[in-house]
C-alpha positions as CSV (number, residue, x, y, z in Angstrom):
1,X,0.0,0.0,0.0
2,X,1.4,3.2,-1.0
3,X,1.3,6.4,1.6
4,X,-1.4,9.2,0.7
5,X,1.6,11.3,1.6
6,X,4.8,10.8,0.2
7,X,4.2,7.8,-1.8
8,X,6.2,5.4,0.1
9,X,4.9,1.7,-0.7
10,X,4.2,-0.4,2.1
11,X,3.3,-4.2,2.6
12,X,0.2,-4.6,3.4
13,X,-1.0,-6.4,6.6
14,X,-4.0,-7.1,8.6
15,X,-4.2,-4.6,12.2
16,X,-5.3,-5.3,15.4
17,X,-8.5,-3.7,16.9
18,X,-7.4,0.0,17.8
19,X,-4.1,-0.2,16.3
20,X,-2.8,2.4,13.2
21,X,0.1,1.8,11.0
22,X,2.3,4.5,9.9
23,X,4.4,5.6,7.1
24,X,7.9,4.7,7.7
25,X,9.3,7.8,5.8
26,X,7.1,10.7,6.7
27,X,5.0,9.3,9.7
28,X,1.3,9.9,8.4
29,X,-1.1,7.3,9.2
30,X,-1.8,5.3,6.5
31,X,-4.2,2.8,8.1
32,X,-6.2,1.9,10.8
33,X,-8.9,-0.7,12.5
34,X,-11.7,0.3,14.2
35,X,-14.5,-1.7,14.4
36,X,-17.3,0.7,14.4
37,X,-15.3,3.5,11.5
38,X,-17.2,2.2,8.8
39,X,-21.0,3.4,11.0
40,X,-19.2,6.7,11.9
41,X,-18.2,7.5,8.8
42,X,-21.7,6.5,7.7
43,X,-23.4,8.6,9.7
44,X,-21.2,11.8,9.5
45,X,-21.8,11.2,5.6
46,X,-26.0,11.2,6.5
47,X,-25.6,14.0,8.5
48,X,-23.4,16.5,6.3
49,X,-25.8,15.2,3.7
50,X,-28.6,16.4,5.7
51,X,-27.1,19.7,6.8
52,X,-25.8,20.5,2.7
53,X,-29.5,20.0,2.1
54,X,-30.3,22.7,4.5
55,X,-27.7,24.9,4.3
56,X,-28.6,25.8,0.1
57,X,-32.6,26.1,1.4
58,X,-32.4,28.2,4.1
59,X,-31.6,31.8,4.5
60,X,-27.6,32.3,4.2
61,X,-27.2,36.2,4.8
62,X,-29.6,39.1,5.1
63,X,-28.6,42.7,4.6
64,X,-29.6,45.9,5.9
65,X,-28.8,48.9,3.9
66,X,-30.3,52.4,3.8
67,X,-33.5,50.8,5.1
68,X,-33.4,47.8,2.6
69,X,-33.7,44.5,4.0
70,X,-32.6,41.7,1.4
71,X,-32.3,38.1,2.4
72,X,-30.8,35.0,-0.2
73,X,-30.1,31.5,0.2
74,X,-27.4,29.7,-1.9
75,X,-29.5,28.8,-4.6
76,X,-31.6,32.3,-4.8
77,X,-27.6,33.6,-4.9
78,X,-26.4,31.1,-7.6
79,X,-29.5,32.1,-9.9
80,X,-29.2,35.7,-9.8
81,X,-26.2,35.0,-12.2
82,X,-28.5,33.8,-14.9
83,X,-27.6,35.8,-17.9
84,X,-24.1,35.9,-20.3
85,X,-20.4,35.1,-18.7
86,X,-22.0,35.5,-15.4
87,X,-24.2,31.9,-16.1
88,X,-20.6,30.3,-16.4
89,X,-19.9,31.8,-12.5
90,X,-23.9,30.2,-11.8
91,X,-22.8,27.0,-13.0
92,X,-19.0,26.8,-11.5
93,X,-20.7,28.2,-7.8
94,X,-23.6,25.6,-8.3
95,X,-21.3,23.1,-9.3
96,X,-18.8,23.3,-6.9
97,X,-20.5,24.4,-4.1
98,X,-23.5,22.2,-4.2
99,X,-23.5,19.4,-6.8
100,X,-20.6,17.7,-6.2
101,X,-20.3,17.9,-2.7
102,X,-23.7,16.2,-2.7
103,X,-22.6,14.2,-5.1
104,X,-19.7,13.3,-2.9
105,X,-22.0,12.1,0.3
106,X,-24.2,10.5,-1.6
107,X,-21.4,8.0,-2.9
108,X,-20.0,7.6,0.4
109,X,-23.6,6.5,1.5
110,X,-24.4,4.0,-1.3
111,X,-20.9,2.3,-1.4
112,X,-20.4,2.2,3.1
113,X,-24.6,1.5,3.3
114,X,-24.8,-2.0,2.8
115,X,-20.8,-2.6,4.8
116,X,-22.7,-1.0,7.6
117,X,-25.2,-4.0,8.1
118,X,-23.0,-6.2,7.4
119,X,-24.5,-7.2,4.1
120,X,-22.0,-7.7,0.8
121,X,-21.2,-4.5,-1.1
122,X,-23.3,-3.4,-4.1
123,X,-22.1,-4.2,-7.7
124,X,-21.4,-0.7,-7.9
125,X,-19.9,0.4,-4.8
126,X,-16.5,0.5,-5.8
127,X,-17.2,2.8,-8.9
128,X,-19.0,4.9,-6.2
129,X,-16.4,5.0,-3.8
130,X,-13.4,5.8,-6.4
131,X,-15.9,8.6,-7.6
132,X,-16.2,9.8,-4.0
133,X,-12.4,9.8,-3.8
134,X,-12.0,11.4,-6.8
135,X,-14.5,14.2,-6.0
136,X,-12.7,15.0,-2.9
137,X,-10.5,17.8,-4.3
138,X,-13.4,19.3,-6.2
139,X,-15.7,19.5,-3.3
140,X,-15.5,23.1,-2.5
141,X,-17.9,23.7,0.6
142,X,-15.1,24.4,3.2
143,X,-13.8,27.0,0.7
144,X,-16.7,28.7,-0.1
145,X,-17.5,29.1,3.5
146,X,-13.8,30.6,4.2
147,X,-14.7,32.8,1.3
148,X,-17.9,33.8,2.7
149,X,-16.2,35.4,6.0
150,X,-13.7,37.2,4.8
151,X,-16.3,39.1,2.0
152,X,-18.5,39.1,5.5
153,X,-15.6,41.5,7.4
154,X,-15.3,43.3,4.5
155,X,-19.0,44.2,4.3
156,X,-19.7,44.2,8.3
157,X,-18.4,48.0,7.3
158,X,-20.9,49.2,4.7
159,X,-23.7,47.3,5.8
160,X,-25.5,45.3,8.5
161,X,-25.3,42.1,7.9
162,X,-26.9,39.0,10.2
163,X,-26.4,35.3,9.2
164,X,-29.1,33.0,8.6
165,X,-29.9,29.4,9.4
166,X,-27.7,28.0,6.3
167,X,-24.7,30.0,7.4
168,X,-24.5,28.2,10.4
169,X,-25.5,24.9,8.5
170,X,-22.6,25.2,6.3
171,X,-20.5,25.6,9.5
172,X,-21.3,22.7,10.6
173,X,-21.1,20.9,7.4
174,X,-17.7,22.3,7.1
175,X,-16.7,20.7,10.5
176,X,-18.5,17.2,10.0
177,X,-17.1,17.1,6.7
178,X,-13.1,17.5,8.6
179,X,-14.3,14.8,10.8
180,X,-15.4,12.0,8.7
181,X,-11.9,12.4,6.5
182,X,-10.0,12.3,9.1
183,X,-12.3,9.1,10.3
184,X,-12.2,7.3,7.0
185,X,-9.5,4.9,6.5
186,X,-9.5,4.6,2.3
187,X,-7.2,1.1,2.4
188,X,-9.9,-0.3,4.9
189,X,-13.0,1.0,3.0
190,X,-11.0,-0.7,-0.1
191,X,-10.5,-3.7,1.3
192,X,-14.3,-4.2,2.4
193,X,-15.3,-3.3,-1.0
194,X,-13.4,-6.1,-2.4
């Protein structure tokens, strides 16, 4: 098995309970056995699921300027960018931001699902999980929220500005998200799935 980190190829061998194997040049963990990783990673998967849902259908901001109140969720704020170059910005923001995130979870739920309750893995789950994996880079939710305060400190100045529901949502997501890669162990999941 070859470290996430620095490449540095491994034999492979079967942990006990508890125990995590680490690389040899650069000290990363590379693998690890925990009998219930494969539920917690399920259920932080369901839950930032869940909370993605929310977080694009709820209020994000509202604004108070000169007596204008103006509230948007992430989707009211990805189609207000419906017209020339600006619908290739709608379709990057929706893409990035929403799609394949969700896209993301929802793989992560179909191929761990079935592993879960101890049933065999789906005929698909593999493709599933390599798409998962493969979406991980492209899964832009924690940046977009980092993006989202620092325009939010820049504005705090010009305007009051309150944070809705989804805000906080997307907090959370951002959070869970951290969690359940740090909980997933990709050589296990791959070893399951075979």
């Amino acid at each position: 098995m070859a470290c996430p980190q620095c490449d540095t190829l491994h034999y492979a061998a079967r942990l006990p309970e508890g125990s995590r194997a680490y690389c040899k040049r650069c000290g990363v963990v590379i693998a690890t056995e925990r009998a219930t990783a494969f539920a917690q990673v399920l259920s932080l998967a369901i839950t930032a699921f869940i909370l993605m849902v929310a977080a694009i259908s709820f209020p994000f901001l509202e604004l108070d300027v000169a007596g204008h109140h103006n509230s948007i969720s992430v989707l009211q704020a990805v189609t207000v960018f419906n017209d020339g170059i600006a619908l290739l910005l709608a379709i990057a923001v929706a893409g990035f931001i929403v799609f394949l995130p969700l896209l993301r979870l929802a793989s992560i739920i179909y191929a761990l699902g079935p592993l879960v309750r101890g049933k065999p893995a789906r005929r698909s789950a593999k493709e599933a999980f390599a798409l998962a994996e493969f979406l991980q880079p492209w899964s832009m939710a924690e940046i977009f929220i980092v993006g989202v305060a620092v325009a939010l400190i820049k504005v705090a100045g010009l305007a009051h500005v309150s944070t809705g529901p989804a805000f906080w949502a997307f907090c959370a997501l951002v959070l869970i998200t951290v969690l359940k890669d740090q909980l997933i162990c990709r050589y296990s999941v791959w070893q399951a799935l075979d």
